[in-house]
N, C-alpha and C positions, 0 to 999 in steps of 0.2 A: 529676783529669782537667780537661784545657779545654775547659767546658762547649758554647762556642761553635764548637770545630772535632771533637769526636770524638776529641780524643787523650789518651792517656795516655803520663805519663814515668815511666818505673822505672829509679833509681837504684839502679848498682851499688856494692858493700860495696868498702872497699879491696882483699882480699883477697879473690878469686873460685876458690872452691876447693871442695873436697868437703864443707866444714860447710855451704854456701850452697846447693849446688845445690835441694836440696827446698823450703827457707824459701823462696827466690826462686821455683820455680815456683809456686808455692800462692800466692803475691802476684801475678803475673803471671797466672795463672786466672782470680784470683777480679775482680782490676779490668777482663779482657778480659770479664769476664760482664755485666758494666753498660750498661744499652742506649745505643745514639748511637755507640759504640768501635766508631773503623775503623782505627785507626793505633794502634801500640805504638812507642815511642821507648827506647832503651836509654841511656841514661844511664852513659857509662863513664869521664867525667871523674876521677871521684876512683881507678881502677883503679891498684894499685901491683902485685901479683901476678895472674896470667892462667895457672893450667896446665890440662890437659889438660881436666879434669874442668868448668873452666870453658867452655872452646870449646864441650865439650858441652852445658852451658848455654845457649850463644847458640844452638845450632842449636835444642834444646828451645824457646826461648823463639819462633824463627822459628816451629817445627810450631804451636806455639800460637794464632801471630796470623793462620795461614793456617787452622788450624782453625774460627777465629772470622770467617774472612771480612776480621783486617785486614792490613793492612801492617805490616812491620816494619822499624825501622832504627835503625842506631849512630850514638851522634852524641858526639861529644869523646873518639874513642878516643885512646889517649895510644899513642906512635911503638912503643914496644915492644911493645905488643897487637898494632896494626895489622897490623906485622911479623912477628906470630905466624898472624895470621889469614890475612895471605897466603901465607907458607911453608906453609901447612897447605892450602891450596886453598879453603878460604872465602870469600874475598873474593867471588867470585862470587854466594855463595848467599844473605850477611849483605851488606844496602846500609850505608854508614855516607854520612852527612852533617857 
């Protein structure tokens, strides 16, 4: 976390898929539990696979940081996520930066 603005960055796995979902939200939990967290950054730089199972991840990970009161948003989505997230009607719901 950057101690000085309240955020945290959570790096996603190459491969975002059904062995990640649970590892990933139990990490995303447990750092949005730490006081000063208003912001969640997703981290999707290194994403090479994105299916279904991951969307549902992103949306999971949004419930989480509005559960905790923070924000949430994508940042280095790579072109074929992006494109995934908006054919799926996401884009709306996930900010990316």
């Amino acid at each position: 976390m950057d101690d000085s603005s309240g955020t945290i960055v959570l790096r996603l796995p190459a491969e975002v898929d059904a062995s990640v979902v649970d590892p990933v939200s139990r990490q995303a939990r447990e750092l949005l539990r730490e006081p000063g967290v208003h912001a969640l950054v997703v981290d999707m730089g290194g994403v090479v696979f994105l299916d279904s199972l991951g969307l549902g991840l992103l949306v999971r990970l949004r419930a989480l940081a509005d559960d905790r009161g923070a924000t949430m948003s994508l940042r280095d989505v790579p072109a074929k996520a992006a494109r995934i997230i908006e054919l799926t009607g996401l884009l709306d719901h996930l900010s990316a930066q």
